[in-house]
N, C-alpha and C positions, 0 to 999 in steps of 0.2 A: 035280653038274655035268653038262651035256649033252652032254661031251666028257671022254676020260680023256686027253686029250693036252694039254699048254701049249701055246697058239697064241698066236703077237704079240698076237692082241685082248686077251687076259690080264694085258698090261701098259698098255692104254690109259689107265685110271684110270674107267673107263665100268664098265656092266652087267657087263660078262666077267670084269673085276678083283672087282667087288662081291661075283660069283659065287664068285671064287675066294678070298678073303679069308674069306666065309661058311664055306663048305665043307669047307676044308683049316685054314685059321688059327684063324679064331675062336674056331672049337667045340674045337680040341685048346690052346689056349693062355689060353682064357678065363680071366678074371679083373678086378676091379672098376680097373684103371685099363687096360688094353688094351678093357674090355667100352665102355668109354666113345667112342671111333672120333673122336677128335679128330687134327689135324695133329701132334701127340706127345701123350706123357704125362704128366699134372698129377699130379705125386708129391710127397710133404709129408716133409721131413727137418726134423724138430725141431718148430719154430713157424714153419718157412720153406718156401712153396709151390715147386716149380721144373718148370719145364717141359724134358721131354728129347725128344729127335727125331731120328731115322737117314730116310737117304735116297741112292739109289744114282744115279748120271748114267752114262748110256752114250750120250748124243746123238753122233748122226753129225749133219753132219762137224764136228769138234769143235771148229773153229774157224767160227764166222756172222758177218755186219753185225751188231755190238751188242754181241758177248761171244764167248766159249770156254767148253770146259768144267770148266776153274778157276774164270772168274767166275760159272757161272751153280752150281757145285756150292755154293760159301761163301752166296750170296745164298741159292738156293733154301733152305738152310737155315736160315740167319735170319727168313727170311722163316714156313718154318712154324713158329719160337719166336713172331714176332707175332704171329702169328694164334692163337696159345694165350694169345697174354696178355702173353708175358713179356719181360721186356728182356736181350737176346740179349748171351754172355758167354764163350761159350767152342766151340771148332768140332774136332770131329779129321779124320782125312783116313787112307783107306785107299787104296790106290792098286794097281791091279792091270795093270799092263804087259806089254803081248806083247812076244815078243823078235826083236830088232829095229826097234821103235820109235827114234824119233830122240831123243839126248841135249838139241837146240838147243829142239825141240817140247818137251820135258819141263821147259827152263827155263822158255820160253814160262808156260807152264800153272802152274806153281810162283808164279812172281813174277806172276801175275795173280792168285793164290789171294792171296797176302802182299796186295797192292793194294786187293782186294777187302775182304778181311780188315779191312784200316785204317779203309776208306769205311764200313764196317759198324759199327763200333766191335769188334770182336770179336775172339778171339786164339787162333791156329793153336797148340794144346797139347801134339798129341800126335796119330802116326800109326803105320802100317804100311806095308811095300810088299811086292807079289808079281811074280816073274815066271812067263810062264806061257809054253809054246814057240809058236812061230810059227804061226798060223791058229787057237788058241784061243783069240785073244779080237781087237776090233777095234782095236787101238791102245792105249787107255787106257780103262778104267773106276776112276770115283771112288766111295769109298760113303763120309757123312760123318755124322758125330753131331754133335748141337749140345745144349748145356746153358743155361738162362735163368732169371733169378727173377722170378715172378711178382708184378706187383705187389699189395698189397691190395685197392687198392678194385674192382679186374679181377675178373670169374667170365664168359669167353666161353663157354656151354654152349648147343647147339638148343634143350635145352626149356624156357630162357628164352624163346625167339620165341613172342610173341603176335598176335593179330591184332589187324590195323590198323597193326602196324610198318613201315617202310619200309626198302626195298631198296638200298644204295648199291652202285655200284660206284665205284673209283676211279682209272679214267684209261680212255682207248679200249682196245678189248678186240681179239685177237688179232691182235698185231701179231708175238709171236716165233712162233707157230707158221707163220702166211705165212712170215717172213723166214727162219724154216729151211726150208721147204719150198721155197722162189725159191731159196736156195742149193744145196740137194740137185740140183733138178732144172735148173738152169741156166736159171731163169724171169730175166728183168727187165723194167722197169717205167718208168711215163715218171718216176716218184718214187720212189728206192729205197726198200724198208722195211727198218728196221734193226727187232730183237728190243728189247723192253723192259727187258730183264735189268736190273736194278738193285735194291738194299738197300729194306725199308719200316718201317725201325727207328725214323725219325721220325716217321712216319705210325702207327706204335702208341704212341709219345709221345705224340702230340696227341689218340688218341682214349682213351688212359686217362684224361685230364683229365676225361671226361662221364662215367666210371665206369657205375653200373648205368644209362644210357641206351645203351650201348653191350650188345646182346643175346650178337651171337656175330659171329666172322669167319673167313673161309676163304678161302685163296688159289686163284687158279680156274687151274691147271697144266693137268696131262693131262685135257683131257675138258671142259674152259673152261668160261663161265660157266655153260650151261645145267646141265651136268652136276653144280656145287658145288650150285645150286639144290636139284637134285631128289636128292641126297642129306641137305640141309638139310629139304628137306620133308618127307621121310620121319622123318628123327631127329627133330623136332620135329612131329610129326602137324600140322603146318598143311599150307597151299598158299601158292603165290605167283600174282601176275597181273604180266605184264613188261610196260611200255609201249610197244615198236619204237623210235617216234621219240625216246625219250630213251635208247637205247642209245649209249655214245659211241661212234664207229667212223670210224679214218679214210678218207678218199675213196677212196685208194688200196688200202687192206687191203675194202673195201666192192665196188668195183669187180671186185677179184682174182677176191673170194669168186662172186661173179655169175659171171665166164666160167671159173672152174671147177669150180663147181659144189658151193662151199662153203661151210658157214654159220660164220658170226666168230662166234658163242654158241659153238659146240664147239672152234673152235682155239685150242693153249694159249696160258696168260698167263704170265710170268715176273715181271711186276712193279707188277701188281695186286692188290687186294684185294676181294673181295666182303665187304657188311659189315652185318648187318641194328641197326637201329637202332629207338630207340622214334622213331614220329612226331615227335610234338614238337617233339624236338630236330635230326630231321632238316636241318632248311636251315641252322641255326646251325655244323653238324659240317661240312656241303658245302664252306661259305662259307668253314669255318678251315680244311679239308681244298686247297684251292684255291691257297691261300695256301705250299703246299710244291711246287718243282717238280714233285716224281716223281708228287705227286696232282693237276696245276692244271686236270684235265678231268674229275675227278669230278661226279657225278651220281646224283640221284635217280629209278631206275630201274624201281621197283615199288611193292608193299605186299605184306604178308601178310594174305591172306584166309582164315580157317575154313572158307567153303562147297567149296571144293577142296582137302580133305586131302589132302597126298600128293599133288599134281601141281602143276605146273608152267606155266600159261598162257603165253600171248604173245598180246598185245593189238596187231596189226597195225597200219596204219595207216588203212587202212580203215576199223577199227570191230571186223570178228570177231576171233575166238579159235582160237589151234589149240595144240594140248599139245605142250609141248617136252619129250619122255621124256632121259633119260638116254643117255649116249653106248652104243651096243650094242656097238662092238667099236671099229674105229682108225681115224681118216682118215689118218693120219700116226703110223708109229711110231720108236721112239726120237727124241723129241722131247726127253725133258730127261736 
């Protein structure tokens, strides 16, 4: 590491994280189902595949346009059992409360979990809670586990991605990271944006129906879409080439990004998917992908190309090429 200290970039989900996960985790925890660096762990009890996944929310301010950080804790967890494959089942919740938090804010957040919980199909099993004295923590931190089974005909893994596959994303991209950031900093807009937080447990119903046409998928959170890419690239020795104009992006989150100087590839997504796909079947996946609210502005976004292993293009509108590296450290921290 080029620093012995933890700096906020550490939690971006970018370069700084990659770094520190290499570094400290990997190499002392290594083993063939963490050595695999998926959204959780594809572990086989019996004859039966099941995917497990922990993940922690400290988003300030805990309440945005779109969600809290009850609903965005259940979803973002469901969400990484999708993108493994599996059909999401079971959730815990640890909960760590500074003292003097407000009891009215803690129902708040509880019966948005429950709510959540229902819209997702999935069931609040089993938790913990801590208190911790006043200034050691900001309010509320969640950390939650989720457990799913894998379907059969499902194998999401990078080094399935071949070349010539195509790039989906599904739905306009960095809409929560704007709409916490407009909240934070008391930005508005002539068109509010609300955060996309929302469940994509249908959206992994419908694409296990294409079975092995369906390569691999990741959800593009901390470090947004550019950043799932080029950790995709790298796990899978290919490259990517991205189109611009078929990036979905709304006017308003487009606009933002322009007068402040922000690229919507790196702001997080809460309720998107990136999804590499075999060609082929690409338009037919868009077409029934379309067909679900939470996906109805999905899009075919790129391809995988061999001749740039390991990196990441972006095909301007113009014509040239400039390389989208991975996120180096934070535009925004504590985002989810």
């Amino acid at each position: 590491m080029r620093t012995r200290k933890i700096l906020l970039g550490h939690g971006s989900g970018g370069r700084m994280t990659q770094e520190l996960v290499n570094s400290v985790f990997k190499k002392t925890w290594a083993n063939p189902y963490l050595d695999q660096m998926l959204d959780g762990a594809i572990l086989e009890v019996g004859s039966q595949r099941i995917a497990m996944t922990t993940d922690s929310f400290v988003i300030t301010p805990l309440f945005f346009p779109g969600g809290d950080i009850g609903k965005l804790s259940v979803y973002g967890t469901v969400n990484d059992l999708v993108a493994c494959g599996a059909r999401p089942l079971y959730v815990s919740a640890g909960l760590i409360i500074e003292e003097g938090f407000g009891v009215e804010e803690l129902e708040k957040i509880a019966a948005s979990m429950s709510k959540a919980a229902l819209e997702a199909g999935v069931q609040l099993v089993t938790g913990d809670t801590k208190v911790v004295e006043k200034g050691k923590a900001d309010g509320i931190f969640i950390n939650t586990t989720g457990i799913g089974i894998i379907r059969t005909e499902v194998d999401y893994r990078p080094d399935r991605i071949k070349p010539g596959d195509a790039v989906i994303v599904t739905g306009k991209v960095g809409e929560h990271g704007l709409a916490v950031l407009a909240q934070r900093e008391g930005l508005s807009f002539s068109t509010p944006v609300t955060s996309d937080c929302q469940p994509l447990h249908r959206v992994g119903e419908l694409l296990a129906r294409y079975g092995q046409e369906v390569r691999c998928m990741r959800d593009p959170t901390r470090g947004g879409v550019a950043t799932v890419l080029n950790e995709l690239a790298q796990q899978s020795g290919t490259g990517f080439i991205v189109r611009e104009e078929d990036i979905p992006l709304d006017p308003v989150v487009q606009g933002a990004c322009e007068m402040l100087g922000l690229d919507a590839l790196y702001l997080a997504n809460e309720g998107k998917m990136v999804v590499v796909v075999a060609k082929d079947a690409a338009q037919a996946i868009v077409e029934d992908l379309r067909q679900l609210p939470e996906s109805r502005d999905s899009a075919v976004i790129g391809y995988v190309k061999d001749e740039v292993p390991g990196l990441v293009l972006l095909e301007t509108e113009l014509g040239a090429h400039r390389i989208l590296n991975m996120l180096e450290s934070d535009q925004l921290p504590r985002i989810c």
